[in-house]
N, C-alpha and C positions, 0 to 999 in steps of 0.2 A: 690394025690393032695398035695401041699404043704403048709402051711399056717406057718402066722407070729404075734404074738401078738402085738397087742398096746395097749396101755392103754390111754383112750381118759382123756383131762385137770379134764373135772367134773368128772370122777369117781378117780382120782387120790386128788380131791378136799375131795372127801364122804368118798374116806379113811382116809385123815387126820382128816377130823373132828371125825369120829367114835374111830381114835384112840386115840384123846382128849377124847372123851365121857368116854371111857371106862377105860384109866387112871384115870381121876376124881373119879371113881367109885371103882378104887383100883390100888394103883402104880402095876405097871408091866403087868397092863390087856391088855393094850395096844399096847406091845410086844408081849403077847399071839394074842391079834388078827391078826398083822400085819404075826406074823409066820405063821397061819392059812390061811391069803390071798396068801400069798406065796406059801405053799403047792398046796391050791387051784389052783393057777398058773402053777405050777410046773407040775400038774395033767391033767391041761388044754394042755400044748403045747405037753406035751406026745400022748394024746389021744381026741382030741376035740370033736369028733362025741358023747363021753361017755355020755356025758350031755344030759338028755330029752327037747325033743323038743318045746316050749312054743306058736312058731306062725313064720309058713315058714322056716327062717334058723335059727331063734333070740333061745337060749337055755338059761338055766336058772342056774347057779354055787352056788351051797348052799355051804356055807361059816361053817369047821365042826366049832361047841361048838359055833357058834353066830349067833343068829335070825338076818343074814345078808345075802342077795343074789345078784347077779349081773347075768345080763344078756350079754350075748356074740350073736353078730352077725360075719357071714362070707362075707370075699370079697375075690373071686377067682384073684389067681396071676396067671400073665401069664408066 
């Protein structure tokens, strides 16, 4: 099966706010996080299924080194 990431407006919204959070909190945290999202990502389009399962298709991506999670749902391409 093949699948395609998107990244929907709001959760591309809750990363920038998070990554203001966490800059306020210490220059460069910010960066640390956004790297982290990215690996996250990176980790995602390699192997999607890896993520446990949370409700149906919806899985849950823990974000490493940030009490931050996002959840991914599937839509089958044809």
């Amino acid at each position: 099966m093949s699948y395609t990431l998107s990244i929907r407006k709001e959760a591309e919204f809750d990363i920038g706010e998070q990554f203001d959070y966490y800059d306020e909190k210490r220059e460069g945290l910010g960066h640390d996080f956004l790297l982290c999202i990215e690996e996250a990502l990176d980790k995602l389009q390699r192997n999607p299924l890896v993520y446990r399962k949370i409700h149906k298709e919806i899985r849950r991506i823990p974000i490493r080194r940030f009490p931050y999670v996002y959840s991914i749902s599937f839509k089958k391409i044809m």
